[in-house]
MIVO-578325 format. One record per residue (C-alpha): x, y, z. Coordinates in steps of 0.5 Angstrom, whole numbers, padded with zeros to 4 digits. Example, Ala and Ser with C-alpha at 12.3 -4.5 7.8 and 13.67 -1.06 7.14 Angstrom:
# residues 2
{{0025, -0009, 0016}} {{0027, -0002, 0014}} 
This chain:
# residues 680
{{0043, 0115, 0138}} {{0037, 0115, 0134}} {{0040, 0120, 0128}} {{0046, 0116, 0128}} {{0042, 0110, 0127}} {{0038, 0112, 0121}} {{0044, 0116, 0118}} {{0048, 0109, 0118}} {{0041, 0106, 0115}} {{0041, 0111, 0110}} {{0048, 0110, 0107}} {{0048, 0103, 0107}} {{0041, 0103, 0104}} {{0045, 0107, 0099}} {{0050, 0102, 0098}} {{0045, 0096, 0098}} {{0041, 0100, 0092}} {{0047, 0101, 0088}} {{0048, 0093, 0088}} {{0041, 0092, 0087}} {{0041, 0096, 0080}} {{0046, 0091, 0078}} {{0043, 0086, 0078}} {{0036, 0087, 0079}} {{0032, 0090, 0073}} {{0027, 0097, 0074}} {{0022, 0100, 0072}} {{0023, 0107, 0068}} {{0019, 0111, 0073}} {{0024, 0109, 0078}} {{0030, 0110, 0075}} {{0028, 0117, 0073}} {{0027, 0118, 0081}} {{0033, 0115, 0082}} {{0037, 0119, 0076}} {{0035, 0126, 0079}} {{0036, 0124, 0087}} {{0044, 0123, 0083}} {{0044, 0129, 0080}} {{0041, 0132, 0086}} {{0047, 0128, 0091}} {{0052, 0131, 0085}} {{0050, 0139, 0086}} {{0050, 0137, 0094}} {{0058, 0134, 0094}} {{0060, 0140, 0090}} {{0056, 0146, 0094}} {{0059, 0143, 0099}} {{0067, 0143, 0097}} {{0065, 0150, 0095}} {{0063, 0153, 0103}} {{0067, 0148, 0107}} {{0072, 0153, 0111}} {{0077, 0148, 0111}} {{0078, 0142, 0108}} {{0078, 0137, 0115}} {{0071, 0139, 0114}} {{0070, 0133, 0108}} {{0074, 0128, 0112}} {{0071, 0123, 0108}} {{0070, 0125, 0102}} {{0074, 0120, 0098}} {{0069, 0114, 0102}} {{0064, 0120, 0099}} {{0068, 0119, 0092}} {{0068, 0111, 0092}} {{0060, 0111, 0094}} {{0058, 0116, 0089}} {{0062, 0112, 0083}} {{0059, 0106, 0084}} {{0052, 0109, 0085}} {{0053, 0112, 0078}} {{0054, 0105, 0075}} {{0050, 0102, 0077}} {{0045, 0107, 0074}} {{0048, 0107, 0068}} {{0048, 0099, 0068}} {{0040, 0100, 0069}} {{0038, 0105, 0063}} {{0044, 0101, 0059}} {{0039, 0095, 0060}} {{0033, 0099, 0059}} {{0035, 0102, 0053}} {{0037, 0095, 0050}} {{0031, 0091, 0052}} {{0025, 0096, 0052}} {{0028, 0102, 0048}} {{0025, 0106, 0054}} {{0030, 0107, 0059}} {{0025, 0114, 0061}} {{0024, 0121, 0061}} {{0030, 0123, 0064}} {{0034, 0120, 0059}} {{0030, 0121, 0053}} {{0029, 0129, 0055}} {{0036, 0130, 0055}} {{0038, 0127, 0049}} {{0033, 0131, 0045}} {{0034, 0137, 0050}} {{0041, 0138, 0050}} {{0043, 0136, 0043}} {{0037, 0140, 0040}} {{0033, 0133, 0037}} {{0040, 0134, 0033}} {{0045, 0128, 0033}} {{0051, 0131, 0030}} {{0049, 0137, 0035}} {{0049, 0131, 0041}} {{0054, 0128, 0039}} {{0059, 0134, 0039}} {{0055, 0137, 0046}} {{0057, 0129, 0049}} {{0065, 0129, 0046}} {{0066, 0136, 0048}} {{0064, 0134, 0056}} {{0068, 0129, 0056}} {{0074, 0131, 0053}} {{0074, 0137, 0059}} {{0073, 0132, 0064}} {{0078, 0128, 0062}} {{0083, 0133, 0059}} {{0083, 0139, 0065}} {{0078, 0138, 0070}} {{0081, 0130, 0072}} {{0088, 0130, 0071}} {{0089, 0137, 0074}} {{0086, 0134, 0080}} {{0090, 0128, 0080}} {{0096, 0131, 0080}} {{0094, 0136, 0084}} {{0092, 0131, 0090}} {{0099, 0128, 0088}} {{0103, 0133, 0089}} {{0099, 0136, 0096}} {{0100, 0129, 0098}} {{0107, 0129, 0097}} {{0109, 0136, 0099}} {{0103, 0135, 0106}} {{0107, 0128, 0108}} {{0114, 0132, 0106}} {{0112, 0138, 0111}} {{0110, 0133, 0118}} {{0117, 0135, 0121}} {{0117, 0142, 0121}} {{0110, 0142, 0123}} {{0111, 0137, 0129}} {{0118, 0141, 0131}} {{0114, 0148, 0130}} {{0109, 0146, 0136}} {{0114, 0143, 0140}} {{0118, 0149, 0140}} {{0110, 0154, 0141}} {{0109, 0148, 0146}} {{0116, 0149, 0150}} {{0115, 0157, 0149}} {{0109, 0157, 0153}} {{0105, 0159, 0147}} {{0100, 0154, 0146}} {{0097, 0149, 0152}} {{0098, 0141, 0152}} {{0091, 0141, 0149}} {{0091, 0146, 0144}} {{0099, 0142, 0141}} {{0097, 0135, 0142}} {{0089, 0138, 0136}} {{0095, 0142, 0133}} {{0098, 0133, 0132}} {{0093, 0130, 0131}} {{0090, 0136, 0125}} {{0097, 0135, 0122}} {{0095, 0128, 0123}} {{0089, 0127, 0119}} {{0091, 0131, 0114}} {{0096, 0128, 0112}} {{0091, 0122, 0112}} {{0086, 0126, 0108}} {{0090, 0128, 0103}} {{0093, 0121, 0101}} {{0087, 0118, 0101}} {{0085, 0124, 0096}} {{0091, 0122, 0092}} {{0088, 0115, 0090}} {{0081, 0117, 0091}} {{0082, 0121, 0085}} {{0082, 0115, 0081}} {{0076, 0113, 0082}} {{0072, 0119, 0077}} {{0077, 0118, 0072}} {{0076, 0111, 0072}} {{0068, 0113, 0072}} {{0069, 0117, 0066}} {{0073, 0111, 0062}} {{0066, 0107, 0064}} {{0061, 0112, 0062}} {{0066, 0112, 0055}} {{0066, 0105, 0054}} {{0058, 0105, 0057}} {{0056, 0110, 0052}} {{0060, 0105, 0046}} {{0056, 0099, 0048}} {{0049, 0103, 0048}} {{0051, 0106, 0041}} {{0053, 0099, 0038}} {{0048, 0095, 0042}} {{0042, 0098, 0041}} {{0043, 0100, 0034}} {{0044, 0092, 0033}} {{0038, 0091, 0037}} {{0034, 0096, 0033}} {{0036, 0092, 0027}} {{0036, 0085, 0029}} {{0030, 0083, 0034}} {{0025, 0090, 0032}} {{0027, 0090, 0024}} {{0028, 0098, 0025}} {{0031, 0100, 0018}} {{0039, 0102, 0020}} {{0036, 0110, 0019}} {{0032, 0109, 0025}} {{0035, 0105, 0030}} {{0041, 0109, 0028}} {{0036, 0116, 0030}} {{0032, 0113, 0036}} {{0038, 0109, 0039}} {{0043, 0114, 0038}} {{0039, 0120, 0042}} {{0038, 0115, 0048}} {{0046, 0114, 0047}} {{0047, 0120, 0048}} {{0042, 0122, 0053}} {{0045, 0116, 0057}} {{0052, 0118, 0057}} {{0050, 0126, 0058}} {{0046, 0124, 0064}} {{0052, 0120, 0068}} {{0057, 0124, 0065}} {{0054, 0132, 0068}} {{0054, 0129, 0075}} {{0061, 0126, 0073}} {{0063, 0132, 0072}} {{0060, 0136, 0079}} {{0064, 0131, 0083}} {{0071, 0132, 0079}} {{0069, 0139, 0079}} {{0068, 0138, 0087}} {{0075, 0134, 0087}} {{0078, 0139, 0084}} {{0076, 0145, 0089}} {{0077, 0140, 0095}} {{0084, 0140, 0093}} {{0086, 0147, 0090}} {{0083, 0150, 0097}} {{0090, 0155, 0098}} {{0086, 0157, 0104}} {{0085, 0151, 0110}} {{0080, 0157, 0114}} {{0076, 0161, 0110}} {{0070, 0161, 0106}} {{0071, 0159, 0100}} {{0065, 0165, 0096}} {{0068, 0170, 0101}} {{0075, 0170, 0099}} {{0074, 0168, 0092}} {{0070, 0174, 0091}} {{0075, 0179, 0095}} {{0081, 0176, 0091}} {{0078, 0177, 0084}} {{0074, 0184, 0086}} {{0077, 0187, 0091}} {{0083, 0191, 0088}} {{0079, 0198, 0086}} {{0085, 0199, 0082}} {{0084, 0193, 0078}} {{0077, 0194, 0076}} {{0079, 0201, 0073}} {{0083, 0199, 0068}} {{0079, 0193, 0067}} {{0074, 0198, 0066}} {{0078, 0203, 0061}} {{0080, 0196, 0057}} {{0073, 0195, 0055}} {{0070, 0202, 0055}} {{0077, 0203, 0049}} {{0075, 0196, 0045}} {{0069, 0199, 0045}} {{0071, 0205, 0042}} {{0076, 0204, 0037}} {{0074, 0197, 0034}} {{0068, 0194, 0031}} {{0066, 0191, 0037}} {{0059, 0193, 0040}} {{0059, 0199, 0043}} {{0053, 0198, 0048}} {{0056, 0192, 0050}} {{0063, 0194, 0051}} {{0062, 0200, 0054}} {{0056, 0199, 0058}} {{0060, 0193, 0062}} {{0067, 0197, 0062}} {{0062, 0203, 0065}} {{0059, 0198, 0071}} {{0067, 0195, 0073}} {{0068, 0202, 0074}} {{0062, 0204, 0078}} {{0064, 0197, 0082}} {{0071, 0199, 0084}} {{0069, 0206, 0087}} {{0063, 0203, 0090}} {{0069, 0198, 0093}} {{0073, 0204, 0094}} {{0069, 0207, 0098}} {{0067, 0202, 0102}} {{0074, 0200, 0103}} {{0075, 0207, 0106}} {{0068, 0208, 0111}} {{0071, 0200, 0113}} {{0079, 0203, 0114}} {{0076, 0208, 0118}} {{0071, 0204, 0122}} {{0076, 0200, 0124}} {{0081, 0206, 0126}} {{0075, 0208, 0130}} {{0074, 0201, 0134}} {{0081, 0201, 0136}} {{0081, 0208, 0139}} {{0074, 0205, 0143}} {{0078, 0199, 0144}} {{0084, 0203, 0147}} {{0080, 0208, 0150}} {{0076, 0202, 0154}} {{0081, 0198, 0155}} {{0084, 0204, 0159}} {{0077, 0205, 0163}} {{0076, 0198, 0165}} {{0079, 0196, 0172}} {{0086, 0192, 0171}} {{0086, 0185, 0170}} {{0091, 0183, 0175}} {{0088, 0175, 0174}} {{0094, 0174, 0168}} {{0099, 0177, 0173}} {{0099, 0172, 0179}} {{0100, 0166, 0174}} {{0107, 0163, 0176}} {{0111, 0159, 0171}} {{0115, 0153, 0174}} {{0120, 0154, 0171}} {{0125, 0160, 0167}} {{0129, 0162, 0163}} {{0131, 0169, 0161}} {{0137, 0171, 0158}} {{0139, 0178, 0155}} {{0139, 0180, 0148}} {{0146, 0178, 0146}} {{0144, 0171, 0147}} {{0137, 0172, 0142}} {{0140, 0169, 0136}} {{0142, 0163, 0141}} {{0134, 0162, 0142}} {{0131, 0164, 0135}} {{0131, 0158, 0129}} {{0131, 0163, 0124}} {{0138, 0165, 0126}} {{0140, 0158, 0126}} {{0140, 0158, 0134}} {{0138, 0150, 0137}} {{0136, 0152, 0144}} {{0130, 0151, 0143}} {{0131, 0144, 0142}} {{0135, 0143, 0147}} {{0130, 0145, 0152}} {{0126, 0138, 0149}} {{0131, 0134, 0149}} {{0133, 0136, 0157}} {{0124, 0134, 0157}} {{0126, 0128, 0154}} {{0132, 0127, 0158}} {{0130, 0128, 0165}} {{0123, 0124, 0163}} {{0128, 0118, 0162}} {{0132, 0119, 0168}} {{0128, 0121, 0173}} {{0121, 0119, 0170}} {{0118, 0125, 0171}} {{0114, 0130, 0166}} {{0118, 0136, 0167}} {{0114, 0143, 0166}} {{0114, 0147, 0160}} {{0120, 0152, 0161}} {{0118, 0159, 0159}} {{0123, 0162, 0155}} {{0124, 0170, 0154}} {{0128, 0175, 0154}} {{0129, 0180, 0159}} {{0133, 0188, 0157}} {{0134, 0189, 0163}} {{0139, 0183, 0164}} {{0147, 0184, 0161}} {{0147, 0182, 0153}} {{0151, 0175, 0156}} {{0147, 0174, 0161}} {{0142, 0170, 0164}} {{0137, 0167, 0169}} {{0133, 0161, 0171}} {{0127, 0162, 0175}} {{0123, 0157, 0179}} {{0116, 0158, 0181}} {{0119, 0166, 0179}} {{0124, 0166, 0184}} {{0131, 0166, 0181}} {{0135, 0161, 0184}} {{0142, 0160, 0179}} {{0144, 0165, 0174}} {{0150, 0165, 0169}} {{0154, 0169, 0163}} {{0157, 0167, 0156}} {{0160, 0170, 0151}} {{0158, 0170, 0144}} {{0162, 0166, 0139}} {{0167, 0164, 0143}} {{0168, 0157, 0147}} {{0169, 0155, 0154}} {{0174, 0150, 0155}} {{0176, 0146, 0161}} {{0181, 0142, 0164}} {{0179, 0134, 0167}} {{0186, 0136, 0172}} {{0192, 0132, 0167}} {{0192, 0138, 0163}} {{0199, 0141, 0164}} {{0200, 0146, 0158}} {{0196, 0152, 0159}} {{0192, 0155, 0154}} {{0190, 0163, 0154}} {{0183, 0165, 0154}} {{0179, 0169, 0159}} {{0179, 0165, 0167}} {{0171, 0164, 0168}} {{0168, 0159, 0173}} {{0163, 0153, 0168}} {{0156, 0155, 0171}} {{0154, 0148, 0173}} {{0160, 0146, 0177}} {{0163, 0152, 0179}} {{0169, 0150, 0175}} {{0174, 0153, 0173}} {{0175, 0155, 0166}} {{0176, 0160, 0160}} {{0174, 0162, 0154}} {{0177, 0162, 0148}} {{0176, 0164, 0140}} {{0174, 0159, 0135}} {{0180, 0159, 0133}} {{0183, 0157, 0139}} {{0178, 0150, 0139}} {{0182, 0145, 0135}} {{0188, 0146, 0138}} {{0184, 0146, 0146}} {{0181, 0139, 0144}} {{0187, 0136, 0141}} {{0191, 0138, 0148}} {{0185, 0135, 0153}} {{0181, 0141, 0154}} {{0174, 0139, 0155}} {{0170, 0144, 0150}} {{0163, 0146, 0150}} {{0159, 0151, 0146}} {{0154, 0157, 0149}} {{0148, 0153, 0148}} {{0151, 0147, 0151}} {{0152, 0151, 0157}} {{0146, 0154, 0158}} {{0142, 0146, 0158}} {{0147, 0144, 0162}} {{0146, 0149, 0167}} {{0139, 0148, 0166}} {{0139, 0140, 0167}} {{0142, 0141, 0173}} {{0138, 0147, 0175}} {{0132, 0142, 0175}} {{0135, 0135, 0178}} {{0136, 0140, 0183}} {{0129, 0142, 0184}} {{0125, 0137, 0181}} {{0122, 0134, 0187}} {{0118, 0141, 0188}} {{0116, 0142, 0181}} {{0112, 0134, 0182}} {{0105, 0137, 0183}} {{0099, 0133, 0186}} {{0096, 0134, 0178}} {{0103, 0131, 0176}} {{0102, 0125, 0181}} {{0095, 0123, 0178}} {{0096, 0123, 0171}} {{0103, 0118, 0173}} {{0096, 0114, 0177}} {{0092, 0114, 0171}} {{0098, 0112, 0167}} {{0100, 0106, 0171}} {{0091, 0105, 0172}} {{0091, 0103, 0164}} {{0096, 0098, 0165}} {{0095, 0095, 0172}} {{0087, 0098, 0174}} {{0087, 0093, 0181}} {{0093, 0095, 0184}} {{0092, 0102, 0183}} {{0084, 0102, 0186}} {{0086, 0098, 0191}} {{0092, 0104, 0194}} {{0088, 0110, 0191}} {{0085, 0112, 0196}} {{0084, 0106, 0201}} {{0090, 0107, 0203}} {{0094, 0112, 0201}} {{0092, 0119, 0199}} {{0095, 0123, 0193}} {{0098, 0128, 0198}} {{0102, 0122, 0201}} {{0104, 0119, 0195}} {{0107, 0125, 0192}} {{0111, 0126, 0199}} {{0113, 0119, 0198}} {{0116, 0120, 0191}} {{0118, 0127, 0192}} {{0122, 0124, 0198}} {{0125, 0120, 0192}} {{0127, 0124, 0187}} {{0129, 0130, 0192}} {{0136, 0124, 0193}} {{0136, 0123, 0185}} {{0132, 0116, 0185}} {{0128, 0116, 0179}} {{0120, 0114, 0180}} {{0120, 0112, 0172}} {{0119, 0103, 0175}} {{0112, 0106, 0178}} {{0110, 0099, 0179}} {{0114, 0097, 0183}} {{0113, 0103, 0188}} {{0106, 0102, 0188}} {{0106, 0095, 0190}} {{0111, 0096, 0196}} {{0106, 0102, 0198}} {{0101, 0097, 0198}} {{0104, 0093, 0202}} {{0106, 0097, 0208}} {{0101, 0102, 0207}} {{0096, 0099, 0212}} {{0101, 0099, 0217}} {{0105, 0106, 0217}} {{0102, 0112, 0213}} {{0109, 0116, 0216}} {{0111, 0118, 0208}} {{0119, 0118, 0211}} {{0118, 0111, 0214}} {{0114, 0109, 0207}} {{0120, 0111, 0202}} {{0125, 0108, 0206}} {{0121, 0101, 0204}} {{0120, 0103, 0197}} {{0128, 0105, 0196}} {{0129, 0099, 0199}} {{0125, 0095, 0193}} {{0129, 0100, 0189}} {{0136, 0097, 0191}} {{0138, 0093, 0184}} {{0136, 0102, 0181}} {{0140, 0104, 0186}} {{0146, 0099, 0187}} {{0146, 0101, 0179}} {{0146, 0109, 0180}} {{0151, 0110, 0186}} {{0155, 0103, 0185}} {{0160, 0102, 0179}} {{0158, 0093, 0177}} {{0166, 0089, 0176}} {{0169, 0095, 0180}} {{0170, 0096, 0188}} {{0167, 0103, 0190}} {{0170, 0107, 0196}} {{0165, 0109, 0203}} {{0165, 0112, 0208}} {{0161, 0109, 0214}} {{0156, 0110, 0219}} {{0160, 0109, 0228}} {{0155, 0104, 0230}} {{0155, 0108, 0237}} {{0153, 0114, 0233}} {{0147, 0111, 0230}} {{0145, 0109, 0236}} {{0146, 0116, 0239}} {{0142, 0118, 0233}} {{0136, 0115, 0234}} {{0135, 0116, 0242}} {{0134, 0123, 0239}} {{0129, 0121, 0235}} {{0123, 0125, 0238}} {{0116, 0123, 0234}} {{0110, 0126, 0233}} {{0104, 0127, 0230}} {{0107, 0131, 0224}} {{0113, 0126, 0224}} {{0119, 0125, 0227}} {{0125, 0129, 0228}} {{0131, 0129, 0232}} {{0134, 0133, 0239}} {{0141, 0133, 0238}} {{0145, 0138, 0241}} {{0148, 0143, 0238}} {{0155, 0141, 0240}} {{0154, 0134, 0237}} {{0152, 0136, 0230}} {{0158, 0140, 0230}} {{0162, 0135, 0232}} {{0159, 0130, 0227}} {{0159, 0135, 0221}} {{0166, 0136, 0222}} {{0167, 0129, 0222}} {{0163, 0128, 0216}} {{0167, 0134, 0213}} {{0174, 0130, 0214}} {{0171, 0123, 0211}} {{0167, 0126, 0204}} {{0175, 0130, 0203}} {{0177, 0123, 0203}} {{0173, 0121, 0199}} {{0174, 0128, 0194}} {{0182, 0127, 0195}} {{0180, 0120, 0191}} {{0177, 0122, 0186}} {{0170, 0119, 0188}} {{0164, 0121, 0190}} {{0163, 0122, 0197}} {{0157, 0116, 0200}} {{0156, 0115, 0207}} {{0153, 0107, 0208}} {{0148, 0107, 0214}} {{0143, 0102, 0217}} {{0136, 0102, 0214}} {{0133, 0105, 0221}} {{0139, 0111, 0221}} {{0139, 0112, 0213}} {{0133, 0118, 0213}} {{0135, 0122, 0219}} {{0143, 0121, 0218}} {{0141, 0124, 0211}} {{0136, 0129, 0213}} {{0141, 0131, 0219}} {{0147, 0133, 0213}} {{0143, 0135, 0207}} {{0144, 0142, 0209}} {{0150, 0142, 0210}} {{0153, 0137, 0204}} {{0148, 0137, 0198}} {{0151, 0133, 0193}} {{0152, 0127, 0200}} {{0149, 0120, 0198}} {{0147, 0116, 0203}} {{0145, 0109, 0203}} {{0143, 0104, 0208}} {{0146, 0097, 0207}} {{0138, 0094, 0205}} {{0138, 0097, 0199}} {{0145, 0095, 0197}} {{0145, 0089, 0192}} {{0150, 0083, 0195}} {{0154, 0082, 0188}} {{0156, 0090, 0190}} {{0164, 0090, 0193}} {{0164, 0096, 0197}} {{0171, 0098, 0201}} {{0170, 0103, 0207}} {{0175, 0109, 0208}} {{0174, 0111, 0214}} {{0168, 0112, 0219}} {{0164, 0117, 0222}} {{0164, 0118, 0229}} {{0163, 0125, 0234}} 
């Protein structure tokens, strides 16, 4: 905290001093102190663009670019007050406008013009269009990216961490480089000043000369002139490193490598290269007039230089030859590391290598996007993060086929047939049409696949038509409605809790784990989404477990309460609004009989029917749920809430898709209209 403080200190007083120069008049002796640690500040910026692996790593060199520039105007209005008032702005100007121009003038002013025609001619306005165009081509390329780790996220490539630092690296980039393309502005705008600076000092000083001193024009012109240029030379060459430094900062092909390492290995890594590098000059200094010792000396050392790369290049190919037979060799040796082997994937889908161009984006296959949207779709529907869904192909699977997996135990399967169409019939089709009788595997309907020829004429009958990838997520959807309450972990219901802690931290503190553990809520929620009920209003069940946890801590007891404060969801789902639905109903001396046989112990309750009467009830069941099939309608038996749970709990091995409801979690604007009872 300590270092943080003084590097903020440091940079503010860098600021301050800027500011202070433009206002307040130094010495001489602290104005070369000053101008040295810029020239030093300069070289440093621009060392650093140089090594930086990639360029994240100089986030905030646009802020670095705007401090630098301002600091160097701020010098510049100094030494131009010096120059003006005293005609000694110090030996750091006087020295390089003597030194570098060779106590010439017209030497200097050449020397001068030359470093700004090439700062503003080559350096800026390739960096300025170079940032322009990175930026657009950066922002221009966010989608791919963000669908290229989607799509490593949903093939189990990559973690959830390691995909949101993939997001948030594309993220700052794209900021980096937008900045970077107005940043730019700021050294071209510093060059202009320096120019327009330089004139000033040159016309002013000539005239301060003349005018306050009585210098004959010859003499202000030699002394004011040197100064000028000295001034000018002195602002403009760290001008130049930091647009140097832009330039390289931007021109980075890399985003990961050292910059000295590759360049060298780029220019002189070739032997090839430097052999006939080497021949060219050797011949020039042969045949033409050229100097013989040079040319012929330096074509010899590139050819030394290319076999000695040459050998290197061998011993370095077969070292490596020889690590990866070590390696294999090792790798051999050492006992197996069955640690991978005993991870089990939640959920899977393998598919044989005819259904790969389906999978693969290069071949214009979109399953991968499917499988995304089926994420999204079921986060919405049931507010529940679905797992990451493996996908792999699997040669011992037949070419059309495939399988999906949970927890590693296959549970559905499925065949398609490349390019053609299933079509099937929503029962008012009468006109046949011909094609290959298939079942849909979802459903289990009856369908046929047809060409796609066959397509237009299909859909223009009233076939419903889907594509094969349409297929394969819908299987899959289904799949994981189906499982989806044994995928929800205890990991899966404590990131709901610290999602719902953000918001509302005093309901959640108050339940977890006062009153309930995380086990019980994950039955809780289990329970619900086992019945299609969606735990996305989390609130809401929180707050009715609050209310009767201190009561009961029966999860079954416990989900009965909360699908009863989620009646409006559950009226909504099972119960059309403006239409009346048909049910079925609950014999009350049923329900009594149901709940004589409910035995009660410490891992819950269960009933002791006997066998006899469940057969009887099933069988009545069965003759009310084809009642309801015959209709058209899905098949909804309506109990008493003490009855609900057990009723349910009693038939769901025998009739899966049958809903059941009790009257508590029916809204009073719903019309209902029974059509048979069911009795033993």
């Amino acid at each position: 905290m300590k270092n943080m403080q003084k590097a903020d200190i440091g940079v503010a007083a860098y600021v301050l001093a800027a500011f202070a120069m433009l206002i307040i008049p130094i010495p001489s002796q602290l104005l070369d102190v000053l101008l040295a640690f810029n020239i030093a500040v300069s070289f440093t910026i621009m060392f650093g663009c140089m090594f930086a692996n990639e360029v994240l790593q100089m986030s905030y060199f646009p802020t670095i670019l705007l401090f630098t520039t301002i600091f160097r105007i701020a010098l510049n209005v100094s030494s131009t007050r010096l120059i003006l008032t005293t005609g000694d702005p110090g030996n750091v100007v006087e020295t390089f406008g003597q030194y570098v121009g060779g106590g010439d003038l017209i030497v200097g002013c050449i020397v001068f013009v030359i470093l700004i025609l090439v700062q503003f001619m080559i350096i800026n306005k390739g960096s300025e269009r170079v940032a322009e165009v990175t930026a657009r081509f950066t922002l221009d390329a966010m989608p791919g990216k963000q669908m290229a780790i989607d799509a490593d996220l949903n093939t189990g490539a990559i973690t959830d961490a390691e995909a949101k630092r993939r997001r948030d690296k594309i993220q700052e980039e794209a900021s980096f480089f937008g900045s970077m393309d107005g940043a730019v502005k700021y050294v071209k705008g510093d060059a202009t000043a320096g120019l327009v600076i330089t004139a000033v000092n040159l016309i002013g000083g000539i005239a301060m000369g003349m005018f306050r001193q009585g210098m004959e024009l010859t003499d202000a012109l030699n002394q004011y002139t040197i100064l000028t240029i000295g001034d000018g030379l002195v602002s403009q060459i760290p001008s130049l490193l930091i647009s140097l430094s832009t330039g390289i900062l931007v021109t980075k092909g890399s985003k990961d490598a050292d910059f000295g390492t590759v360049l060298v290995r780029q220019l002189f890594g070739v032997p090839k290269v430097l052999y006939l590098v080497g021949a060219v000059l050797v011949v020039l200094g042969i045949v033409t007039p050229l100097n013989p010792i040079i040319f012929v000396g330096l074509g010899a050392a590139f050819i030394v230089v290319g076999r000695v790369i040459a050998g290197t290049l061998e011993t370095a190919k077969i070292e490596q030859e020889v690590d990866v037979e070590e390696a294999t060799a090792e790798e051999i040796r050492q006992p197996e590391n069955v640690t991978s082997l005993l991870q089990v994937d939640p959920i899977e889908l393998e598919f044989g290598y005819g259904i790969i161009p389906l999978a693969d984006v290069n071949q214009g296959g979109d399953l991968l996007d499917r499988v995304v949207m089926i994420r999204r779709q079921i986060a919405l529907e049931l507010g529940t993060v679905v797992p990451i869904i493996r996908l792999r192909d699997n040669i011992q699977l037949n070419p059309n086929q495939y399988i999906i997996k949970i927890k590693g135990v296959q549970v559905s399967e499925g065949e398609i047939l490349f390019d053609h169409y299933m079509a099937m019939n929503p029962g008012y089709v009468e006109e046949e049409i011909t094609g290959i009788p298939t079942f849909e595997p979802s459903f289990h309907l009856p369908a046929i696949w047809i060409t796609e020829g066959q397509r237009e004429r299909a859909e223009s009958m009233g076939y419903t038509v889907v594509d094969p990838p349409s297929i394969i997520a819908t299987h899959l959807t289904e799949i994981i409605r189906q499982h989806i309450a044994e995928l929800l972990t205890r990991q899966d219901v404590q990131n709901l809790v610290n999602n719902l802690r953000e918001s509302n931290p005093s309901l959640v503190d108050e339940l977890v784990p006062k009153l309930l553990g995380l086990g019980e809520i994950q039955k809780v929620l289990q329970n619900l989404l086992r019945e299609g009920i969606s735990i996305r209003d989390l609130l809401t069940i929180f707050e009715t477990l609050a209310d009767y946890a201190s009561t009961t801590r029966d999860s079954d007891i416990l989900t009965e309460y909360v699908r009863q404060s989620l009646k409006r969801a559950i009226s909504n789902k099972f119960f059309p609004a403006n239409e009346t639905t048909s049910v079925v109903t609950l014999d009350p001396k049923l329900e009594q009989e149901i709940m004589g046989s409910v035995k009660q112990t410490e891992q819950g309750a269960y009933l002791t029917l006997d066998p006899a009467k469940t057969k009887a009830i099933m069988d009545s069941v069965g003759v009310e749920v084809k009642k309801l099939e015959d209709m058209g309608r899905v098949p909804i038996v309506i109990t008493s809430p003490i009855v609900r749970v057990y009723f349910k709990k009693l038939t769901e091995d025998y009739y899966k898709d049958l809903v059941v409801v009790s009257y508590n979690e029916i809204e009073s604007n719903i019309e209902l209209q029974s059509v048979g009872m069911v009795t033993a």
